[in-house]
N, CA, C and O atoms as a CHARMM CRD file, in Angstrom:
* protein
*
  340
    1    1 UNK  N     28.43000  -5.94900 -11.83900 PROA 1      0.00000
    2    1 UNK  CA    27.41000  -6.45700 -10.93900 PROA 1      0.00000
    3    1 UNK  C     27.34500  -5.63000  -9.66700 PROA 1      0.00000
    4    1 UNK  O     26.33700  -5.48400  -8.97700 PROA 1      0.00000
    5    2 UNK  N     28.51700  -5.11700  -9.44700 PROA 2      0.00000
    6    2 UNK  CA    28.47000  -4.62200  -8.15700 PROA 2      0.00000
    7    2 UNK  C     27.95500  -2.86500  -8.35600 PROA 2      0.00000
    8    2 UNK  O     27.32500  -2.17500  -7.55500 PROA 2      0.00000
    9    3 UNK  N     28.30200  -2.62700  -9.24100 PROA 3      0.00000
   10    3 UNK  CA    27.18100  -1.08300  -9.44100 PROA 3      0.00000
   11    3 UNK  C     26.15700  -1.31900  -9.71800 PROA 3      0.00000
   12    3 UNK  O     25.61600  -0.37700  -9.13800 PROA 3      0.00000
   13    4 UNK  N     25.18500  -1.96800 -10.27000 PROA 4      0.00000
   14    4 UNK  CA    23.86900  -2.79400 -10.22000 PROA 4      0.00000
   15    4 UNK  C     23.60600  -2.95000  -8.91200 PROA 4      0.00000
   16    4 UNK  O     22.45400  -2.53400  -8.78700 PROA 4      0.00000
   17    5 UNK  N     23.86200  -3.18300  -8.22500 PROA 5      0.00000
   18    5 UNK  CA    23.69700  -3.35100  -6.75200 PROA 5      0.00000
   19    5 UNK  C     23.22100  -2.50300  -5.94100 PROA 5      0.00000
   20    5 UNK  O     22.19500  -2.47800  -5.26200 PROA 5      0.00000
   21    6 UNK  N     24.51800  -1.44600  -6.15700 PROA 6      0.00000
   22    6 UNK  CA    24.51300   0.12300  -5.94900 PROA 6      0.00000
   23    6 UNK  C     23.21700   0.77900  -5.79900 PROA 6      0.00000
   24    6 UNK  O     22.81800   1.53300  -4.91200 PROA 6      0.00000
   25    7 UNK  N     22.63300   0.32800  -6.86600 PROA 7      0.00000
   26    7 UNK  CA    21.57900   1.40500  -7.36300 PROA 7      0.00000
   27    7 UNK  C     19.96300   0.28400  -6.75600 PROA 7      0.00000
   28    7 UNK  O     18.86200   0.79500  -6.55500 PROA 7      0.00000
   29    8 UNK  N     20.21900  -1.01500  -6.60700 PROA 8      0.00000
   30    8 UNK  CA    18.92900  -1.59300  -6.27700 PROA 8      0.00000
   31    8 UNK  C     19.07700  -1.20100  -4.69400 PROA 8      0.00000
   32    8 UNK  O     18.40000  -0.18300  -4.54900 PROA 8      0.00000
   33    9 UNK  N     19.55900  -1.49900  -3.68100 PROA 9      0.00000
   34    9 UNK  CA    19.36400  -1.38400  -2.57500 PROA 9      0.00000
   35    9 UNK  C     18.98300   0.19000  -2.36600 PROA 9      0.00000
   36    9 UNK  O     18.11500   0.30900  -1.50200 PROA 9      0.00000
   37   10 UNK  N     19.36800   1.31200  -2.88000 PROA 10     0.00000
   38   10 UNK  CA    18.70700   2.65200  -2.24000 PROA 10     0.00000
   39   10 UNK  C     17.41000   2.64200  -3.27200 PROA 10     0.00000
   40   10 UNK  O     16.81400   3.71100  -3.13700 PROA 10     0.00000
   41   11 UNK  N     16.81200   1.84000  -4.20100 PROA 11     0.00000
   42   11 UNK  CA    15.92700   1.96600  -5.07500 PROA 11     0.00000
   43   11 UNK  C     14.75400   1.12200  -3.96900 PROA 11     0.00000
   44   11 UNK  O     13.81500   1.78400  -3.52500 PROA 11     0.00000
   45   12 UNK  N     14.86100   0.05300  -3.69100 PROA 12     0.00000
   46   12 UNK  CA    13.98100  -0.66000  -2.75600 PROA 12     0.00000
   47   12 UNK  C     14.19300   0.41200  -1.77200 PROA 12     0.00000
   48   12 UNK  O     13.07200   0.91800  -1.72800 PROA 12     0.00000
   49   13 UNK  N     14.85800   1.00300  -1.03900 PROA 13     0.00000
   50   13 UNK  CA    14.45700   1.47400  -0.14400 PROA 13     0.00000
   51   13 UNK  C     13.63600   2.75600  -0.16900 PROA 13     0.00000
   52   13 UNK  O     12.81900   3.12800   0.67400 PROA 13     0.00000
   53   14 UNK  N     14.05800   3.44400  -1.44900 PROA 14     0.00000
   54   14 UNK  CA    13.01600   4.54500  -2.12100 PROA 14     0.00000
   55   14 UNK  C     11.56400   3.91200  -1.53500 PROA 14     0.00000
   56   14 UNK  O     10.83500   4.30800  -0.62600 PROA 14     0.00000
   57   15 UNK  N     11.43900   2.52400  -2.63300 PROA 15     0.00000
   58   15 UNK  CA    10.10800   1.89400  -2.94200 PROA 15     0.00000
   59   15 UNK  C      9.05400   1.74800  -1.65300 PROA 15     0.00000
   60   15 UNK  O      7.85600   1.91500  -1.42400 PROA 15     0.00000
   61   16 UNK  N     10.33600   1.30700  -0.92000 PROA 16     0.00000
   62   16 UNK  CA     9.47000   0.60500   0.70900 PROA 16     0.00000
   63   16 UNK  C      8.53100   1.78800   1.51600 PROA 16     0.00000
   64   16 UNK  O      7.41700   1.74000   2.03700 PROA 16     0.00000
   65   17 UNK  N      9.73800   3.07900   1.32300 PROA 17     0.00000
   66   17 UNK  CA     9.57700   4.21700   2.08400 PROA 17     0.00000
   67   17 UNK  C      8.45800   5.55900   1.41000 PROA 17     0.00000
   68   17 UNK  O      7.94200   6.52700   1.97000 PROA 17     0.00000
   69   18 UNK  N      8.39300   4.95200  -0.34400 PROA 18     0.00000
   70   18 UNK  CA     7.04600   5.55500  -0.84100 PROA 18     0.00000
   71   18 UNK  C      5.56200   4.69600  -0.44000 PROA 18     0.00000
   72   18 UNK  O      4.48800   5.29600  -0.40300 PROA 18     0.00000
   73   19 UNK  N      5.64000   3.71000  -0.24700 PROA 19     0.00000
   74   19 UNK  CA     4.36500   2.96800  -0.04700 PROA 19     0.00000
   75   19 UNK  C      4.21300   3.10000   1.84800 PROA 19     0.00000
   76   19 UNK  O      3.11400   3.27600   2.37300 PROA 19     0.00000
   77   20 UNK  N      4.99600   3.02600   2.33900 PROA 20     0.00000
   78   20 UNK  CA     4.89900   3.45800   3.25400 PROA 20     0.00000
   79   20 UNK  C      4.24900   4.98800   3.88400 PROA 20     0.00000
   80   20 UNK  O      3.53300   5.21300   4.86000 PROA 20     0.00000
   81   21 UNK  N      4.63900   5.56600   3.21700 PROA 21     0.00000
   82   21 UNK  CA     4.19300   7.30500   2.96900 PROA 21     0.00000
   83   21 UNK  C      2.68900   7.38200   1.93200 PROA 21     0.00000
   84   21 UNK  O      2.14600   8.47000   1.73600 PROA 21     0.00000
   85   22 UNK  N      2.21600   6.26800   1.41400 PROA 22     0.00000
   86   22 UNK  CA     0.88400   6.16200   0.45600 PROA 22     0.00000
   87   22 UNK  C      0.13100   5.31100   1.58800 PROA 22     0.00000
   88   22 UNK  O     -1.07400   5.56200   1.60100 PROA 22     0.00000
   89   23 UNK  N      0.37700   4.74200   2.16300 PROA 23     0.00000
   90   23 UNK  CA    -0.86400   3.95200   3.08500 PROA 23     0.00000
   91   23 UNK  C     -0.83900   5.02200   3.89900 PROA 23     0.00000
   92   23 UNK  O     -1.94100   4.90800   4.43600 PROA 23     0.00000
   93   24 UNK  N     -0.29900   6.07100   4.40700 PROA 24     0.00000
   94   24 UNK  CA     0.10300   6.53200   5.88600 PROA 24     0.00000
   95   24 UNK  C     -1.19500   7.88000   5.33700 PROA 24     0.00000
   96   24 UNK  O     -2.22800   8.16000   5.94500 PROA 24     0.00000
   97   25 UNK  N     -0.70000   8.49200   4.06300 PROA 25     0.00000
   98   25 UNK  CA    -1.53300   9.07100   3.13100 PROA 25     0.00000
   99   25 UNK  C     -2.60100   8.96300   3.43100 PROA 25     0.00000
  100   25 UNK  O     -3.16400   9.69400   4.24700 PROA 25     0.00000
  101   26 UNK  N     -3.14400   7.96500   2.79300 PROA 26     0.00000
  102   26 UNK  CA    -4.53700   7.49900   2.40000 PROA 26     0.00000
  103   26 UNK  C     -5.24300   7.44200   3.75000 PROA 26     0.00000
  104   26 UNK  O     -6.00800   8.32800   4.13000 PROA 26     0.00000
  105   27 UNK  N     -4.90300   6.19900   4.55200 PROA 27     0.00000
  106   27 UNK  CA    -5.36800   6.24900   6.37100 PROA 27     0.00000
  107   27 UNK  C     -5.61400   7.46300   6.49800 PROA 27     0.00000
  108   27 UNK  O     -6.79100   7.82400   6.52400 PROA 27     0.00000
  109   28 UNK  N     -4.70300   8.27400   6.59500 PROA 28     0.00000
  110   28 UNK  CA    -5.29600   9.90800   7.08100 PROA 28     0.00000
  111   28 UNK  C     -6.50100  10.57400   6.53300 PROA 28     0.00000
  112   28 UNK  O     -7.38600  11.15000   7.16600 PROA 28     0.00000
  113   29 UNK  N     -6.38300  10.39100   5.16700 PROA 29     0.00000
  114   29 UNK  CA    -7.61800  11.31800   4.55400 PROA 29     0.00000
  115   29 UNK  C     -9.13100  10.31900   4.89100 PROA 29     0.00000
  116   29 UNK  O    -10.25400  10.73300   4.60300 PROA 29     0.00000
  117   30 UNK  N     -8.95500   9.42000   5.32300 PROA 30     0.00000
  118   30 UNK  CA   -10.59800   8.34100   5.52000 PROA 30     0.00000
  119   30 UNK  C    -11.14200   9.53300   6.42000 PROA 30     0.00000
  120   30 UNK  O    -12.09700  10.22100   6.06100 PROA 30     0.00000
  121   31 UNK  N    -10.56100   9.69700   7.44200 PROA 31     0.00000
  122   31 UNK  CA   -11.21500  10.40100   8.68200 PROA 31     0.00000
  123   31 UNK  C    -11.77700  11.58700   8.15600 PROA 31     0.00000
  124   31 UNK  O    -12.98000  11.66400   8.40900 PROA 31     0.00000
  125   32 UNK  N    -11.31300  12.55900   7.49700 PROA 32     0.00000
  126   32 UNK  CA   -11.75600  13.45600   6.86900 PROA 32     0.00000
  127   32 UNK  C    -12.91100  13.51500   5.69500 PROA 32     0.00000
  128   32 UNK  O    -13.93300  14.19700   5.63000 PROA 32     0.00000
  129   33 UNK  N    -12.40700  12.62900   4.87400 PROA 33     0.00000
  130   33 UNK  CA   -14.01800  11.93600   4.15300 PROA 33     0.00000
  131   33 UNK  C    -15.36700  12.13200   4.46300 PROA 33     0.00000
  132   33 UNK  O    -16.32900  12.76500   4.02700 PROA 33     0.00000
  133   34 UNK  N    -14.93000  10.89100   5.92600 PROA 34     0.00000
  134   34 UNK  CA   -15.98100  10.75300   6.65200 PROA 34     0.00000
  135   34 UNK  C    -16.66200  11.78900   7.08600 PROA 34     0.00000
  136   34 UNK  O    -17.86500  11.84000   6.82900 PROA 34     0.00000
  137   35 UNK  N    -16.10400  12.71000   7.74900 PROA 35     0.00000
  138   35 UNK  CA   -16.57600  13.54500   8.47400 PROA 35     0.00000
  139   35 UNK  C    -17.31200  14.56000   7.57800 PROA 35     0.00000
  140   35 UNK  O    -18.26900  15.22200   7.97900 PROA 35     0.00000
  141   36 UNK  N    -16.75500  14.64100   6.23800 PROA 36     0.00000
  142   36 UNK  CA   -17.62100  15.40300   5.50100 PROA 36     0.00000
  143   36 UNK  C    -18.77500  14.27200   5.00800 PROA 36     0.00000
  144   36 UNK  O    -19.80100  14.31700   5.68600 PROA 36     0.00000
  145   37 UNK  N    -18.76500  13.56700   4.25200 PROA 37     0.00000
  146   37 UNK  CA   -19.89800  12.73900   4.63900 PROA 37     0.00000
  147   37 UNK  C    -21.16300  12.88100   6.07800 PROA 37     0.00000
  148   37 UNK  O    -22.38000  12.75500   5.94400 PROA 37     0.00000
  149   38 UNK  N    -20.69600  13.06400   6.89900 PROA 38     0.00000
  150   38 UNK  CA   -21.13300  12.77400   8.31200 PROA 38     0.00000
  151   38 UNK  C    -22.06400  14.14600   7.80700 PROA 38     0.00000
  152   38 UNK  O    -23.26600  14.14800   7.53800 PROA 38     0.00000
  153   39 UNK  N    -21.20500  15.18300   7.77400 PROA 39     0.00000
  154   39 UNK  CA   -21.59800  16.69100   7.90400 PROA 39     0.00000
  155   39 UNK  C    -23.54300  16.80700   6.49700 PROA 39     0.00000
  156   39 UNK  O    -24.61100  17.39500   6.67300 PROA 39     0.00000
  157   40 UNK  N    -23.04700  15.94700   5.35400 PROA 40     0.00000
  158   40 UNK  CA   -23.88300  15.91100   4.17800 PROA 40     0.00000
  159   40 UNK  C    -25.04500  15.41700   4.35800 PROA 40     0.00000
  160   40 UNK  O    -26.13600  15.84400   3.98100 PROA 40     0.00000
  161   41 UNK  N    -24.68800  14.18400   5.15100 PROA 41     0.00000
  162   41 UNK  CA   -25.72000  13.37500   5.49000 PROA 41     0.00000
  163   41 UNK  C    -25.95300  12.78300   6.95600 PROA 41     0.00000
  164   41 UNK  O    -25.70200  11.60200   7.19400 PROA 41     0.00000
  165   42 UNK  N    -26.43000  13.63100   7.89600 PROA 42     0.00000
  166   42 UNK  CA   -26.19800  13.68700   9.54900 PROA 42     0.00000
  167   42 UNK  C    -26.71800  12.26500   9.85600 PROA 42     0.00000
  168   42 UNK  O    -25.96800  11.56800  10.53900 PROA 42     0.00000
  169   43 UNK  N    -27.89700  11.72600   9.45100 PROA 43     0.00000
  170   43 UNK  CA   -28.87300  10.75900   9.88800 PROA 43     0.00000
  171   43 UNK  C    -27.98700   9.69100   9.72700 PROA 43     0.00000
  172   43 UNK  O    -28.19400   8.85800  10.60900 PROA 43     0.00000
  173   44 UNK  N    -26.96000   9.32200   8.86400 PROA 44     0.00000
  174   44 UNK  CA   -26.00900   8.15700   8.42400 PROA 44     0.00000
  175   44 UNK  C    -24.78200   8.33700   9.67300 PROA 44     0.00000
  176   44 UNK  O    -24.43000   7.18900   9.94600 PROA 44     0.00000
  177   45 UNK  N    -24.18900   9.09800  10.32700 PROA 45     0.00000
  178   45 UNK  CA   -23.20300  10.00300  10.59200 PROA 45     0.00000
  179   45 UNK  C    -22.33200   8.86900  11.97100 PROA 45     0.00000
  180   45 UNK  O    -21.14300   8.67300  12.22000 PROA 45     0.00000
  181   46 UNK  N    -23.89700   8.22200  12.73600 PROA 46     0.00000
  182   46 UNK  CA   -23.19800   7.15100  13.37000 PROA 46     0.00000
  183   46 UNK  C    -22.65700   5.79800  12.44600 PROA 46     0.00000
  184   46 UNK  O    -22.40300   4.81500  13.14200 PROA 46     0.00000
  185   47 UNK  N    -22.48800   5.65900  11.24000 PROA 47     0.00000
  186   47 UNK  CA   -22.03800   4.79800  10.60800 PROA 47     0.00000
  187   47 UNK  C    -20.28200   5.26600  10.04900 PROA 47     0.00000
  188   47 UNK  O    -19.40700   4.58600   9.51300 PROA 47     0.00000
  189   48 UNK  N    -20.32600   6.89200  10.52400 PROA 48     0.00000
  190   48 UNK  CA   -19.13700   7.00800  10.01100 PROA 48     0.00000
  191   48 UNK  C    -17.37700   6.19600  10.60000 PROA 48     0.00000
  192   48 UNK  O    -16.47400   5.80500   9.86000 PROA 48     0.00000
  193   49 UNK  N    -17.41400   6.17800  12.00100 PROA 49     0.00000
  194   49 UNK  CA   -16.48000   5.24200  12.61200 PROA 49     0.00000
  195   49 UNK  C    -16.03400   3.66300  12.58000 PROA 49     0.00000
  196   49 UNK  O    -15.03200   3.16100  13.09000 PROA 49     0.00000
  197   50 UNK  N    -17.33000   2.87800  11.64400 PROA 50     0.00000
  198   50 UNK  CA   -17.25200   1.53300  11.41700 PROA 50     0.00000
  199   50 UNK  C    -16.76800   1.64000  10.03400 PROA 50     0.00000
  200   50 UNK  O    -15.80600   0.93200   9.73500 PROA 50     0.00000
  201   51 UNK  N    -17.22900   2.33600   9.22800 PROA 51     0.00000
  202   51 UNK  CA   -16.72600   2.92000   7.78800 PROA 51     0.00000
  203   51 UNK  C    -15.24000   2.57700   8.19100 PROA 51     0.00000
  204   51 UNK  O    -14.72000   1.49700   7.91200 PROA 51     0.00000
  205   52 UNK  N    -14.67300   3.48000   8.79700 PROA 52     0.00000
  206   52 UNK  CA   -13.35100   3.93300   8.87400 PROA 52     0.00000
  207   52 UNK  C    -12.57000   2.83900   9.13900 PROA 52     0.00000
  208   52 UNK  O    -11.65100   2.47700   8.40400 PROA 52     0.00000
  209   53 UNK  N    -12.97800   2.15900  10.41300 PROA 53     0.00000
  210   53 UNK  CA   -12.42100   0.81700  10.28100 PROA 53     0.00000
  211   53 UNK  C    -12.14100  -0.07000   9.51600 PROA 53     0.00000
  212   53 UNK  O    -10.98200  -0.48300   9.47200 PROA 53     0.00000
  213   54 UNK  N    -13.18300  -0.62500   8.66800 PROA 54     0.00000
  214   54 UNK  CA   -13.50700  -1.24400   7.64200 PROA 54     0.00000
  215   54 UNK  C    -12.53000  -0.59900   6.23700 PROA 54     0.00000
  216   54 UNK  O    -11.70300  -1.12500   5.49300 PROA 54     0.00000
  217   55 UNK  N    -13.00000   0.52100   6.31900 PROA 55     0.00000
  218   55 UNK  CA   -12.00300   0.97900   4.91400 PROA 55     0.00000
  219   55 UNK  C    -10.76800   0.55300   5.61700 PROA 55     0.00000
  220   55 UNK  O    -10.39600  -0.60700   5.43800 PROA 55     0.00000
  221   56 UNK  N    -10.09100   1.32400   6.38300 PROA 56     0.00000
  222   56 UNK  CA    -8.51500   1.03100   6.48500 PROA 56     0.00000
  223   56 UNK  C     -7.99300  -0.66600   6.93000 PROA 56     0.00000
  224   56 UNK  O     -6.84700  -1.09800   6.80600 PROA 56     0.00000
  225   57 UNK  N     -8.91300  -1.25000   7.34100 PROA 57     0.00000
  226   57 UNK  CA    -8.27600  -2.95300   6.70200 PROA 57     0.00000
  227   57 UNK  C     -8.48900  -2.85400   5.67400 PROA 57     0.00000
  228   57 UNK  O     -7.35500  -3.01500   5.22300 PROA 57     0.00000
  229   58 UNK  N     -9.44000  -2.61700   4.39100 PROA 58     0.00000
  230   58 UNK  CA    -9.20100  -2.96400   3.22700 PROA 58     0.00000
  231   58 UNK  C     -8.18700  -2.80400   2.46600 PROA 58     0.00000
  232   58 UNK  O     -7.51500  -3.62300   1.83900 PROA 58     0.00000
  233   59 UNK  N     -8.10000  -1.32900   2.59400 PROA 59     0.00000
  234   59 UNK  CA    -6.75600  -0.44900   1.77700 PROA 59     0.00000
  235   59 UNK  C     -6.07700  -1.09800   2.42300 PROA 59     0.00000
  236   59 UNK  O     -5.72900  -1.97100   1.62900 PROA 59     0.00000
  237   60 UNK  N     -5.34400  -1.43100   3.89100 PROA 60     0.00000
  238   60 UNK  CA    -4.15200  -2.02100   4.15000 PROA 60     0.00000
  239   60 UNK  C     -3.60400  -3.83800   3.76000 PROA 60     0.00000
  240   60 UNK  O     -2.46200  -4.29300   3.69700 PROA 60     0.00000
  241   61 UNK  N     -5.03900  -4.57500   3.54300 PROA 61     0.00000
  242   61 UNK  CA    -5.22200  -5.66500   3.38000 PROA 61     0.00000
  243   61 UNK  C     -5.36100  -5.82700   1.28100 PROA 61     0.00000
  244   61 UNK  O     -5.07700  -6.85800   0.66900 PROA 61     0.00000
  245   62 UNK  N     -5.73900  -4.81900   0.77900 PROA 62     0.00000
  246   62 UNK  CA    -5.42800  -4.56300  -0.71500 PROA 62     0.00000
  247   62 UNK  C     -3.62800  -4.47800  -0.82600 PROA 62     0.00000
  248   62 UNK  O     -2.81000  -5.18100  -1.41900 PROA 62     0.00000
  249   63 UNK  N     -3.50900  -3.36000  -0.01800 PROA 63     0.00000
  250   63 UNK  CA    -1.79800  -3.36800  -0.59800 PROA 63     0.00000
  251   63 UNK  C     -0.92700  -4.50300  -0.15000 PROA 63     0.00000
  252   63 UNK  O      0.07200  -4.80900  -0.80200 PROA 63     0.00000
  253   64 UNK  N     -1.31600  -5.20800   1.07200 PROA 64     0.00000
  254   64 UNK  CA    -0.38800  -6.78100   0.94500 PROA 64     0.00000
  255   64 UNK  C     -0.31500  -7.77700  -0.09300 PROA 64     0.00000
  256   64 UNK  O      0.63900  -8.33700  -0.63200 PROA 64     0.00000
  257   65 UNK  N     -2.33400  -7.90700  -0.32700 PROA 65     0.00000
  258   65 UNK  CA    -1.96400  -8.69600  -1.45400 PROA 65     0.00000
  259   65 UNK  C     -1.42300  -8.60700  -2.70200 PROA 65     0.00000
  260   65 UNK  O     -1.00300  -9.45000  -3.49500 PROA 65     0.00000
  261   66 UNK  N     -1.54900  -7.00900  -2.72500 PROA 66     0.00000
  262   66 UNK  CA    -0.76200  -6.73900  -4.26800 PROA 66     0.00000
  263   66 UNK  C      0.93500  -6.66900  -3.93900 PROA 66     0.00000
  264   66 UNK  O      1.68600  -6.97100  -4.86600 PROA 66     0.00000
  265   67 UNK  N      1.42800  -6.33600  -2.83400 PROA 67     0.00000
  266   67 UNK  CA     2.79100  -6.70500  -2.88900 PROA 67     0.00000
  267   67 UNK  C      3.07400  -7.80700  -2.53300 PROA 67     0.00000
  268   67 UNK  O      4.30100  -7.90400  -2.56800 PROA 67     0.00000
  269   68 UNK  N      2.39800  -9.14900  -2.04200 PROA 68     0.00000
  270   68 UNK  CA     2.55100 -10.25300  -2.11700 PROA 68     0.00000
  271   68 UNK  C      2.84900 -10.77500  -3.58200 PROA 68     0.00000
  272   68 UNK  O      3.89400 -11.34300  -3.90100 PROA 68     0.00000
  273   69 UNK  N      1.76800 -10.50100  -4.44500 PROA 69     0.00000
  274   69 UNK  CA     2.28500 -10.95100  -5.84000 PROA 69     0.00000
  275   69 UNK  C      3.16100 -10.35200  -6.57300 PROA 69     0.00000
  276   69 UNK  O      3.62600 -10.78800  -7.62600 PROA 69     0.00000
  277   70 UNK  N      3.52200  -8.93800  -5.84200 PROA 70     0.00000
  278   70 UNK  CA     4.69000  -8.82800  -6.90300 PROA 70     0.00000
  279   70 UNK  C      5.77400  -8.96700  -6.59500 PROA 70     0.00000
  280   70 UNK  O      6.73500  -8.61600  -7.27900 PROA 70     0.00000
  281   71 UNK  N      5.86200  -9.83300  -4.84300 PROA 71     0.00000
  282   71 UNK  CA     7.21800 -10.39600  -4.80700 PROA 71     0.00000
  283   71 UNK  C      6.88000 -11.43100  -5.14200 PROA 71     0.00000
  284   71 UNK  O      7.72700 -11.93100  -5.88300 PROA 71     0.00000
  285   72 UNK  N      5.87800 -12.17500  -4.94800 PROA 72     0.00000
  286   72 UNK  CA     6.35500 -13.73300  -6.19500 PROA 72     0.00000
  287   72 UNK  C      6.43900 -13.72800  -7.65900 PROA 72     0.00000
  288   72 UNK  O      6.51100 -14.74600  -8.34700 PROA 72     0.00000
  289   73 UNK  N      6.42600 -12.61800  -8.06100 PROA 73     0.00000
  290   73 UNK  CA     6.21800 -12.27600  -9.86300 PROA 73     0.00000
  291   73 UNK  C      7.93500 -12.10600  -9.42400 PROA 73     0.00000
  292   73 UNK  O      8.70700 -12.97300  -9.83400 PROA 73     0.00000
  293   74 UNK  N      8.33500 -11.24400  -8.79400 PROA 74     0.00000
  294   74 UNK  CA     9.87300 -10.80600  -8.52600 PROA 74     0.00000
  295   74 UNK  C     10.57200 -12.25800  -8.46400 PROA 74     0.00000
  296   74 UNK  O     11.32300 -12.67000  -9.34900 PROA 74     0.00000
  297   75 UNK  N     10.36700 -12.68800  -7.77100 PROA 75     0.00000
  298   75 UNK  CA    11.07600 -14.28200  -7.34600 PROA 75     0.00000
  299   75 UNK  C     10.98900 -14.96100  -8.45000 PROA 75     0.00000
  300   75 UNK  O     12.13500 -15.32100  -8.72000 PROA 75     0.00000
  301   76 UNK  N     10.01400 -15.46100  -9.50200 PROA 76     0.00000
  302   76 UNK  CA     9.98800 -16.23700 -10.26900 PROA 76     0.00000
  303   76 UNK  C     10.62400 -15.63400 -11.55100 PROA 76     0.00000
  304   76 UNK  O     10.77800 -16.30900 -12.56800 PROA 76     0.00000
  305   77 UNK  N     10.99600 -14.29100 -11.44900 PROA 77     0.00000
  306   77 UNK  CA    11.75600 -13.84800 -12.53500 PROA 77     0.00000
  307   77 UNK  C     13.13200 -13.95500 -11.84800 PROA 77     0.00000
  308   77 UNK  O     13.97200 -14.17300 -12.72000 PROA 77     0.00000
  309   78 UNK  N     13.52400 -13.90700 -10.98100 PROA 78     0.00000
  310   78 UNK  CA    14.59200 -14.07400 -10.59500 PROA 78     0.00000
  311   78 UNK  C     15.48500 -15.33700 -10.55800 PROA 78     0.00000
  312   78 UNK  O     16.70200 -15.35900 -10.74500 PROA 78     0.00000
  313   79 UNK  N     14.77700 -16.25100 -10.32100 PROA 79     0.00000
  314   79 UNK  CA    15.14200 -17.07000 -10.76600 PROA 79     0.00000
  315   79 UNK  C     15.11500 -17.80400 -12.13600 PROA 79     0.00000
  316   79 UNK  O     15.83200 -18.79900 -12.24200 PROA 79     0.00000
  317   80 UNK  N     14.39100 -17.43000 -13.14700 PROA 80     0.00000
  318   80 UNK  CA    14.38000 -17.44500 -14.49100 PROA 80     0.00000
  319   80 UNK  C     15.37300 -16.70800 -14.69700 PROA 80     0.00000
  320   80 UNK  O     15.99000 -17.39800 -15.50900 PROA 80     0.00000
  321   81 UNK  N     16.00500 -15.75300 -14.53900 PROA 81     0.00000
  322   81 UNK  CA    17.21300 -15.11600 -14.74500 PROA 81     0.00000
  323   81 UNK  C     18.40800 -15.79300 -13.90700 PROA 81     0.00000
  324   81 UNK  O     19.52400 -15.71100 -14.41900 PROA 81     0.00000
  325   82 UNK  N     18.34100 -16.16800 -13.20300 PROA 82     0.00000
  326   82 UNK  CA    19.60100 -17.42100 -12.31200 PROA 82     0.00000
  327   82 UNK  C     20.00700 -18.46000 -13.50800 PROA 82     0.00000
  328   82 UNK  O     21.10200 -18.78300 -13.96800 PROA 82     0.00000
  329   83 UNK  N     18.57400 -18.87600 -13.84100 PROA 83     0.00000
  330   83 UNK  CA    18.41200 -20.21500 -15.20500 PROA 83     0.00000
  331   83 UNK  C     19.52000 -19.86000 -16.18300 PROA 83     0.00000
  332   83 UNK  O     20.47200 -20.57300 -16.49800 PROA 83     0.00000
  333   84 UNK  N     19.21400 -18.55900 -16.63700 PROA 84     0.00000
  334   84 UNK  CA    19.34400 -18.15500 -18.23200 PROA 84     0.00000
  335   84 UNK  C     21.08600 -17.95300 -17.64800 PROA 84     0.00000
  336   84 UNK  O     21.94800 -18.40100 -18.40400 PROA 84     0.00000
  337   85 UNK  N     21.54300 -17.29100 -16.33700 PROA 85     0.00000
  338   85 UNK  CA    22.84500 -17.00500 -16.48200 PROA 85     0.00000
  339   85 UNK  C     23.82200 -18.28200 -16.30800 PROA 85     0.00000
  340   85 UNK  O     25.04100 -18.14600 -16.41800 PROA 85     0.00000
């Protein structure tokens, strides 16, 4: 149990510190998007800064709820495995 252990705590912290580095990602490239957008289509171009806003709550407000459920998918297996031991 205790080498099992071993290996989950630097594995979550892998996990935390890749999604962390994928939102940080993504946020960055909106601005750039935009701006090519902006550049394609000038007449739209004052819409590009509300865009930006808007996208990055989504993407940041998408990845809570999906790691919201997969710590309660986590929890409810976890304790189904508490059950079984």
């Amino acid at each position: 149990m205790l080498e099992a252990h071993r290996v989950v705590i630097p594995l979550r912290v892998f996990l935390v510190l890749l999604f962390g580095v994928l939102v940080v990602f993504q946020t960055m490239s909106l601005p750039g998007q935009f701006a090519y957008m902006a550049q394609e289509d000038p007449e739209h171009a004052y819409l590009r800064w509300p865009a930006t806003v808007v996208t990055v709550f989504w993407v940041l407000c998408i990845h809570m709820l999906v790691m919201r459920a997969l710590l309660r998918q986590a929890t409810t297996l976890r304790t189904d495995m508490e059950a079984v031991i």
